[in-house]
N, C-alpha and C positions, 0 to 999 in steps of 0.2 A: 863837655861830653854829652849833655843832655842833647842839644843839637845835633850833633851827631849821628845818638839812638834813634831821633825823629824819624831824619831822613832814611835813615836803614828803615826803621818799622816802615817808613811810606811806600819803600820799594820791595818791602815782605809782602804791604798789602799787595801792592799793582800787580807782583807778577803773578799772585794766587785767583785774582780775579781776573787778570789777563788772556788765561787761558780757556775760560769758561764765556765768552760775550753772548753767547746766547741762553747763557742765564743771567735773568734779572734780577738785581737786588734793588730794594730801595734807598733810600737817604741813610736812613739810621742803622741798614746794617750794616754800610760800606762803614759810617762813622764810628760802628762798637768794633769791627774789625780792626779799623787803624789805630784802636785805644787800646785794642789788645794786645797787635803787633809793639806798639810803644811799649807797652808793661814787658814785653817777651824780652825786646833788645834790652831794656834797661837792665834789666836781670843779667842781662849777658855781660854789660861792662867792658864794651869791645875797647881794645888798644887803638892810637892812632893808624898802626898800620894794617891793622884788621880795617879798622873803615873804612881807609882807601884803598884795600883789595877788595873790598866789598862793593864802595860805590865805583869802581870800575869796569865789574860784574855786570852792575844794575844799570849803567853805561850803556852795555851791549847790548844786554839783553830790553833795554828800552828801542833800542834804535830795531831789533827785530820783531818787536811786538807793533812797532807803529806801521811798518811794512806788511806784518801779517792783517792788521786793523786795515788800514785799505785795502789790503783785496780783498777781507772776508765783507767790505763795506761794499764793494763792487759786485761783488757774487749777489749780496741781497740785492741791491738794486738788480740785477739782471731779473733773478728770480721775481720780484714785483714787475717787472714788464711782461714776464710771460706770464704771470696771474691776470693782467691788465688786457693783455695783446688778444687782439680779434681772434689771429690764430696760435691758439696755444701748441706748443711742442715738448712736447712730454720728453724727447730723447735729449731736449737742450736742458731741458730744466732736472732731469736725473745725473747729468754731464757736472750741472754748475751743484746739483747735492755733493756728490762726490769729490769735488775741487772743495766744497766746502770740507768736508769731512775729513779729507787730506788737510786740510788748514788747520784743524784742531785738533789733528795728530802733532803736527810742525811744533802748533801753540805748547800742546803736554808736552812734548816730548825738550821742546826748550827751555820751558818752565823746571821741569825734574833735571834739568843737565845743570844750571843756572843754581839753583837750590841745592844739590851735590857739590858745586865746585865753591858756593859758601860755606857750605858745615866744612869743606875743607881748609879754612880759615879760622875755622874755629878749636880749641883745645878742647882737650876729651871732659873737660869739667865744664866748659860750657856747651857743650854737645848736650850734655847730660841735665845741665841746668835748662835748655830748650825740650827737652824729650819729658822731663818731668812738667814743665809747664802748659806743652800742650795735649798731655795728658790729661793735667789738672782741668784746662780750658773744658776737653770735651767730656769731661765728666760732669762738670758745670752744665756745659749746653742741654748735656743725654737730661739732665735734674729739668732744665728751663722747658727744654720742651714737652718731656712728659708731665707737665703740670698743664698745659693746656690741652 
């Protein structure tokens, strides 16, 4: 079952940071996230067949984040040529903002469909076991960060 939890915490982390690529994290936060994702599942004690409804989910919703990642990969490159380009075009490169923007509507809005259509896999006692823990989490973090 450990194994299991892994791979689920591994696809709690991707699709949380999946939908954000233009925000940066570094090494160690992507690696405290996917440490806390793991402590989150574990707590949860998914059944066989919760996991493979779940990594069926994470299935899908991989194959359309990797679709979304290149074209938001194409949009930047675009956007670096018109920064680069002798003649810059201000209405191409407001064109390729807004294809982006619509991108990361796409990303949120598949991400929260994705994340819905697991808690519906989940019992109302681990619903409740996920809601108190990342509660706990960010009551932790609000402490971590108002100390610096």
């Amino acid at each position: 079952m450990k194994k299991s939890n892994s791979l689920v915490a591994l696809f709690f982390t991707s699709i949380l940071f999946a939908a954000a690529p233009a925000q940066s994290m570094d090494h160690h936060d992507v690696k405290q996230c996917d440490k806390n994702m793991t402590k989150m599942m574990s707590t949860l004690d998914l059944s066989k067949d919760q996991h493979h409804a779940i990594k069926e989910l994470k299935d899908k919703q991989h194959e359309r984040m990797e679709e979304h990642h290149k074209e938001m990969k194409a949009i930047k490159k675009a956007i670096k040529e018109q920064i680069r380009s002798d003649n810059f075009n201000e209405t191409e490169v407001r064109r390729l903002a807004e294809k982006k923007a619509d991108m990361m509507v796409e990303m949120t809005v598949s991400k929260a469909k994705t994340m819905h259509n697991i808690r519906q896999h989940l019992s109302d006692e681990q619903r409740e076991k996920m809601q108190e823990f990342k509660k706990k989490h960010h009551e932790e973090m609000k402490k971590k960060h108002h100390k610096h």
